[in-house]
C-alpha positions as a printed Julia matrix, in Angstrom:
354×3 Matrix{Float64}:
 -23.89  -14.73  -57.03
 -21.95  -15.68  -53.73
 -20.3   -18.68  -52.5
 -20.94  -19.02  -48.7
 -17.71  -19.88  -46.49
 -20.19  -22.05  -43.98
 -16.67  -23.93  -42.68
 -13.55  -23.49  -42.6
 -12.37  -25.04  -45.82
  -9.23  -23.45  -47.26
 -10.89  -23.13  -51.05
 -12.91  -20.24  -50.04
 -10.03  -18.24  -48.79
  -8.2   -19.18  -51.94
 -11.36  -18.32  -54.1
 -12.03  -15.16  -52.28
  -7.84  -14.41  -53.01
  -8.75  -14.44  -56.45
 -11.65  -12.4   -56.67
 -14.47  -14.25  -56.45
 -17.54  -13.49  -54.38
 -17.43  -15.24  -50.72
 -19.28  -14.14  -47.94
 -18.96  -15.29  -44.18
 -21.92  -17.0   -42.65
 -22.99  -13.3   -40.59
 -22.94  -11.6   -44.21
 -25.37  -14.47  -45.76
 -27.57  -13.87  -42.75
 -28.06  -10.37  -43.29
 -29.08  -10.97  -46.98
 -32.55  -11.99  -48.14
 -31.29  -14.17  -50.76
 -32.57  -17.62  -51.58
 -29.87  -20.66  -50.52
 -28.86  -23.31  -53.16
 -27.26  -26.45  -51.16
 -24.96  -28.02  -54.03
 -22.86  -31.11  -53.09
 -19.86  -32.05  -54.71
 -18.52  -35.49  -54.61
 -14.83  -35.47  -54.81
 -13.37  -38.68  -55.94
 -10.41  -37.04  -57.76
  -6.59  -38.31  -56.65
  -4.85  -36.33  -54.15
  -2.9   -34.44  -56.01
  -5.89  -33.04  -57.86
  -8.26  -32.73  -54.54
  -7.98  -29.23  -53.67
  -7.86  -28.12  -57.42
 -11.09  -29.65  -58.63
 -12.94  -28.1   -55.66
 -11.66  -24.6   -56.53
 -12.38  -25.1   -59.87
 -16.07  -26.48  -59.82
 -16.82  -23.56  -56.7
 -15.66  -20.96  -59.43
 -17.87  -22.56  -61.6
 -20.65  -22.41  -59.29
 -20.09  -18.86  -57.85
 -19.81  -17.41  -61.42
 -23.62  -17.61  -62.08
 -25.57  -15.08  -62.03
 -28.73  -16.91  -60.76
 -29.76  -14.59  -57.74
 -29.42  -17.73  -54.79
 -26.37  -17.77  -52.35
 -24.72  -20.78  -52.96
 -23.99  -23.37  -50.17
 -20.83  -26.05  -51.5
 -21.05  -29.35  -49.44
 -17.92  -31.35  -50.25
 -18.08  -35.16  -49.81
 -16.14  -38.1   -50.68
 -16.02  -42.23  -50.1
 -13.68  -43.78  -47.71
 -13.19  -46.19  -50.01
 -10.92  -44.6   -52.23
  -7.15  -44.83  -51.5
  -5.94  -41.54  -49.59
  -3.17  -40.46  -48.43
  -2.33  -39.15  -44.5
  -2.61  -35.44  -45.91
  -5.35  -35.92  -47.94
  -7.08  -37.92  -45.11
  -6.86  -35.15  -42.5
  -8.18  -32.65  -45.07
 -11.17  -34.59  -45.8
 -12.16  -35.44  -42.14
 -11.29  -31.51  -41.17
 -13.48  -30.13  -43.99
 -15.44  -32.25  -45.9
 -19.23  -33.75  -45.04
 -19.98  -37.53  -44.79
 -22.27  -39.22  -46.68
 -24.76  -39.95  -44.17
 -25.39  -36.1   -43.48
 -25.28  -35.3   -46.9
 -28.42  -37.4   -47.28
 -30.17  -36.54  -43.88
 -29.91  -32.95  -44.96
 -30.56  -33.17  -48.86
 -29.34  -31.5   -51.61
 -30.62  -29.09  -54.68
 -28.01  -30.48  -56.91
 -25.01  -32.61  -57.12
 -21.91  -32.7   -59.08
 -19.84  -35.94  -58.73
 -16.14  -35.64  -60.12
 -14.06  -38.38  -62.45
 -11.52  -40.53  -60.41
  -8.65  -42.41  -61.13
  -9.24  -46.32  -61.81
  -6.74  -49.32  -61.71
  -9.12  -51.87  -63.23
 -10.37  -52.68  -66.36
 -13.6   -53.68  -65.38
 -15.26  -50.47  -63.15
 -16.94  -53.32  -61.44
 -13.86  -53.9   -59.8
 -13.16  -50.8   -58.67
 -13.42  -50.33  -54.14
 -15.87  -46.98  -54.98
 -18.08  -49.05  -57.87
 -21.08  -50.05  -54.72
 -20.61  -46.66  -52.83
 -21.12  -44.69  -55.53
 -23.75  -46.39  -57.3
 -25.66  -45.85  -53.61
 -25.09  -42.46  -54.0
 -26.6   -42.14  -57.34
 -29.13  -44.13  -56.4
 -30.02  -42.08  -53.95
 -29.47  -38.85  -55.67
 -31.86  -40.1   -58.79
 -34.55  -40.49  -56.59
 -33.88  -37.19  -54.22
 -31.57  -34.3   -55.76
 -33.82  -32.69  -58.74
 -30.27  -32.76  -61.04
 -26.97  -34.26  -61.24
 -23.49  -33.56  -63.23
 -21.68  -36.54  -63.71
 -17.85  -35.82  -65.17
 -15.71  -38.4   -66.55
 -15.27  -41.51  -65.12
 -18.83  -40.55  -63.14
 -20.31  -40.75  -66.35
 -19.11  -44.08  -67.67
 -19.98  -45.73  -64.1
 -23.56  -44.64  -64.45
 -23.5   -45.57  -68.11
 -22.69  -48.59  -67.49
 -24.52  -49.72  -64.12
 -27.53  -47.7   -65.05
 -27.75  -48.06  -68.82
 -25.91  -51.05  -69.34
 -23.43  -49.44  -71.5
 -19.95  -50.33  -71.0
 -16.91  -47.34  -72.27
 -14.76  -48.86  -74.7
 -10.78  -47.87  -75.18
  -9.51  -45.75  -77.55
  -6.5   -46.56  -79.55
  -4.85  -43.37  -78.36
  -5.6   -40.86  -75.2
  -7.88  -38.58  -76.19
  -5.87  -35.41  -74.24
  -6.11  -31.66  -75.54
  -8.44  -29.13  -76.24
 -11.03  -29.84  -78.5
 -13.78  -28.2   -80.46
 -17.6   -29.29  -80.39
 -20.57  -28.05  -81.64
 -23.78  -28.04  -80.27
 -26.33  -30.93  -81.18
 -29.58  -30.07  -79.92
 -30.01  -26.03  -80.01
 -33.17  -26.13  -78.33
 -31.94  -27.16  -74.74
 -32.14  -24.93  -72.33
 -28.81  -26.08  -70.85
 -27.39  -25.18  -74.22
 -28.95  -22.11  -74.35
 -27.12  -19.02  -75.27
 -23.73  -21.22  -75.34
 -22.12  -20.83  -78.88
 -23.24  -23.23  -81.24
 -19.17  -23.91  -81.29
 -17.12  -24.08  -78.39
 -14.01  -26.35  -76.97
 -13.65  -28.39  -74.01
 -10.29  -30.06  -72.65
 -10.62  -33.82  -72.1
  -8.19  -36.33  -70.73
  -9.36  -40.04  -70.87
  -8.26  -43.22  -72.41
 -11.71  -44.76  -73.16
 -15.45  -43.68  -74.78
 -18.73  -43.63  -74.63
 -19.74  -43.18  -78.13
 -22.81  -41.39  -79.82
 -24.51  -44.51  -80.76
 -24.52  -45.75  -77.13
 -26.33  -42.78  -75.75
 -28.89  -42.84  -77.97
 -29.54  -46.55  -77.61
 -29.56  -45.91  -74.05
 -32.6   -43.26  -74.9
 -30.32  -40.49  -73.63
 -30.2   -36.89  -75.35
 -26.73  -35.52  -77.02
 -26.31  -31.83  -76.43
 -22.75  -31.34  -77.84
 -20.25  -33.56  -79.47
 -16.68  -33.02  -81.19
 -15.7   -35.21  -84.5
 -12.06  -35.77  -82.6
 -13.11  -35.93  -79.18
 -16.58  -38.06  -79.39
 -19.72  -36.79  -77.14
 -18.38  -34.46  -74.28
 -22.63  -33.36  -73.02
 -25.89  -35.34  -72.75
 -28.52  -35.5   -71.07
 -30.9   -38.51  -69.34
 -34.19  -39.84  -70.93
 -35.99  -37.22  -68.7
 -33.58  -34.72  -70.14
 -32.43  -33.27  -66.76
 -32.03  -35.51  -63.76
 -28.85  -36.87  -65.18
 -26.44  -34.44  -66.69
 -23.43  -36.3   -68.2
 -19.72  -34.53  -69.04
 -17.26  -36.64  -70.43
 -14.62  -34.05  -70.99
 -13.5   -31.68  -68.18
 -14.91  -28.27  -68.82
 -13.81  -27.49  -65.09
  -9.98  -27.43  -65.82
  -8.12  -24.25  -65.11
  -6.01  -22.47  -68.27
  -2.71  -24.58  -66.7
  -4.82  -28.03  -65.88
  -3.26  -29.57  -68.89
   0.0   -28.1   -68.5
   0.72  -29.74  -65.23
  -0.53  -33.12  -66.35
   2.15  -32.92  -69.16
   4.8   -32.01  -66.66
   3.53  -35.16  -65.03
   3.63  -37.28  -67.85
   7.28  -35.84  -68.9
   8.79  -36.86  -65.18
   6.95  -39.95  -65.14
   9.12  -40.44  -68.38
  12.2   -39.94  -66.95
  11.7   -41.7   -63.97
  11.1   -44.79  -65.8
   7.25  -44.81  -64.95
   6.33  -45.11  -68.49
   7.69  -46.38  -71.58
   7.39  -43.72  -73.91
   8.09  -39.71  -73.78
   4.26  -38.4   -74.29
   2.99  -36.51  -76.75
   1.48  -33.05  -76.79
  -2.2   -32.32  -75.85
  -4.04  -31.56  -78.96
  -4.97  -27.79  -79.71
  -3.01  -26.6   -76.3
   0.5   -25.65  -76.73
   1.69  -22.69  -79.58
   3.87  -24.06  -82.21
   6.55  -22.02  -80.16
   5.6   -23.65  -76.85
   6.53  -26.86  -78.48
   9.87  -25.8   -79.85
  10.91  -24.87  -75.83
   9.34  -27.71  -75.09
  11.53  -29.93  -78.05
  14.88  -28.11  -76.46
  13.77  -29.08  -72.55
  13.48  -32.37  -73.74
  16.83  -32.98  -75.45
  18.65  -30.85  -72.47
  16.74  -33.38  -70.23
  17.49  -36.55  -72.38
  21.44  -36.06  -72.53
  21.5   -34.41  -68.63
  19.69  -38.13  -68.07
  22.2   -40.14  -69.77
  25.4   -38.22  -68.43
  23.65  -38.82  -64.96
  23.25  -35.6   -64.21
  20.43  -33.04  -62.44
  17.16  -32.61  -65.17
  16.9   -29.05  -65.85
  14.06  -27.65  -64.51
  10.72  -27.73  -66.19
  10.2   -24.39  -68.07
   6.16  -24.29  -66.58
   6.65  -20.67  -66.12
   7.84  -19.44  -69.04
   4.95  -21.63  -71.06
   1.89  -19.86  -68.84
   2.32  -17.17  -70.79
   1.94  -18.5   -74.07
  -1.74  -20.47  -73.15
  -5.28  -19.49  -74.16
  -8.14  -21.22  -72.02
 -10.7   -21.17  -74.73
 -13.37  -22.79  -73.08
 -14.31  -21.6   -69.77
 -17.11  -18.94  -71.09
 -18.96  -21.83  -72.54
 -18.38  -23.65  -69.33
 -19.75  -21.05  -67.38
 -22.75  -20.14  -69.26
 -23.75  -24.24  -69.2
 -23.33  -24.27  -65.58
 -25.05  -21.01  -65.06
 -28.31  -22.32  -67.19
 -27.84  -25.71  -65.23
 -27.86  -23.62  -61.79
 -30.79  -21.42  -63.27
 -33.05  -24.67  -64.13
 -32.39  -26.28  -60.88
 -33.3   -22.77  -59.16
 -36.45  -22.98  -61.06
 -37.55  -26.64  -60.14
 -36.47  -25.61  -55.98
 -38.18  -22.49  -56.02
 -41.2   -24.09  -57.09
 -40.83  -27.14  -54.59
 -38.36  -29.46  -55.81
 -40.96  -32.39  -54.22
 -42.77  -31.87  -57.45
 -40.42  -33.89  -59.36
 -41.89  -36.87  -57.69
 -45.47  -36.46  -57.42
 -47.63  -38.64  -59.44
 -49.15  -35.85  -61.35
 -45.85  -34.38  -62.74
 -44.15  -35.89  -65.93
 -41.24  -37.7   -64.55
 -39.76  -37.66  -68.49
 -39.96  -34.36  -68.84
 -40.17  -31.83  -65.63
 -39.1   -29.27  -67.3
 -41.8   -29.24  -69.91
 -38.8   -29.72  -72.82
């Protein structure tokens, strides 16, 4: 169903570039079509702003729920921003107090770059546990990616991510825990997800927390669960929301970083991404680059182009049949009055009748 262009914010034009379905505020008008108001709480870097809103309002506008769907970007002035970045956000994005004045039917809250070890420590850790907060207690149901998931882990549930000897970066397969979900349902019992993170939360410390595990990978750990009341809290900690070149680009990042002595060591491939050929042009670029580096010379350019071709995005099906059962479940809750997941006579552990 549609994505409704209700400002001017230049992801719709891009989206509606593409192919996807976006109608003007007149066209929604005309249409007797139920609304879905779904805010999305940006905290990515700047370089990955604009991409993660594109990618989560694909994700969005590809279900086939029958609702018009109404994006509200937010983010908190807290994080670190750059002049650019700033004027996008005040141009297009929503603040936090309207966001809550007006409500929501569901939230999705984005990873973010940290600096600290402890998240305690981070400038966002009090804003967004506020938001949260608030969300627990007023949006029927949440998506928390990434780093969004190990801050609520650990201020909610008191379970602190742990490092992993090694990134976990690639594209990995899981396989579905629970089958009788209904966020799970019709997804196939195998599917892969891309994540990029250095640290974990493991198996063990969702269930001690009393949360649900929907999907896990052997490699990769837990990448979907769900809270105690098995849908006010719905946690990601991979990144089903990456486009077929996501990973690509944060090589290329990782590569110049490299050779402008940002880190220490030339990084290694994502797991399950690039062809075996991929990595022999991507073996050549790096001893062309190497000995045009020592002879102080020009690096040739990155051969990004040329390695498009060869990719496979293998995962955003599954992606969009979660998200489309996740949009369907919150449709059902709204439609019925989403106020009933708070009256006394309701089951606040299980409102969907699981």
């Amino acid at each position: 169903m549609p994505l409704v262009s209700h400002n001017a914010l230049p992801t719709f034009t891009r989206l509606k570039n593409e192919g996807e379905t976006v109608l003007t505020n007149d066209q929604a008008n005309r249409q007797d079509i139920r609304e879905l108001h779904i805010g999305l709480l940006n905290m990515m870097p700047d370089t990955a702003l604009a991409a993660t809103e594109r990618q989560f309002f694909r994700l969005v506008g590809e279900s086939n729920q029958i609702a018009q769907f109404y994006m509200h970007p937010f983010s908190l002035d807290e994080l670190p921003r750059d002049k650019k970045t700033k004027e996008h956000i005040t141009t297009y994005y929503e603040n936090v107090d309207d966001i809550k004045k007006n409500g929501l039917d569901a939230l999705i809250i984005t990873g973010a770059n940290v600096a600290q070890p402890n998240l305690e420590l981070e400038p966002f850790w009090n804003p967004l546990i506020d938001i949260i907060d608030w969300a627990y207690e007023n949006v029927p149901s949440t998506i928390c990616s990434c780093l969004a998931t190990h801050a609520v882990m650990q201020f909610r549930y008191n379970q602190k991510r742990v490092a992993r000897a090694d990134k976990t970066w690639g594209v990995f397969p899981h396989h579905v825990v629970d089958r009788t979900h209904p966020l799970v349902n019709g997804v196939n019992t195998r599917f892969d997800v891309p994540h990029s993170r250095f640290n974990n939360i493991s198996r063990q410390q969702f269930e001690d927390a009393g949360l649900h595990v929907l999907a896990e990978s052997q490699q990769a750990g837990v990448h979907l669960a769900v809270s105690e009341d098995k849908f006010r809290i719905v946690f990601f900690q991979g990144h089903p929301e990456y486009d077929m070149i996501s990973l690509l680009k944060e090589y290329k990042r990782e590569v110049m970083a490299y050779f402008q002595g940002k880190r220490k060591t030339y990084p290694p491939y994502p797991s399950y991404y690039f062809t075996k050929q991929t990595q022999a042009i991507l073996n050549e670029y790096k001893s062309k680059a190497t000995l045009a580096k020592n002879r102080a010379r020009k690096l040739p350019d990155f051969p990004e182009i040329l390695i498009q071709q060869s990719l496979n995005n293998t995962w955003h099906d599954s992606a969009e049949a979660i998200i489309n059962n996740w949009i369907g479940k919150v449709y059902q809750v709204t439609n019925n009055d989403r106020r009933l997941l708070f009256m006394d006579h309701v089951d606040k552990n299980n409102p969907l009748n699981l």
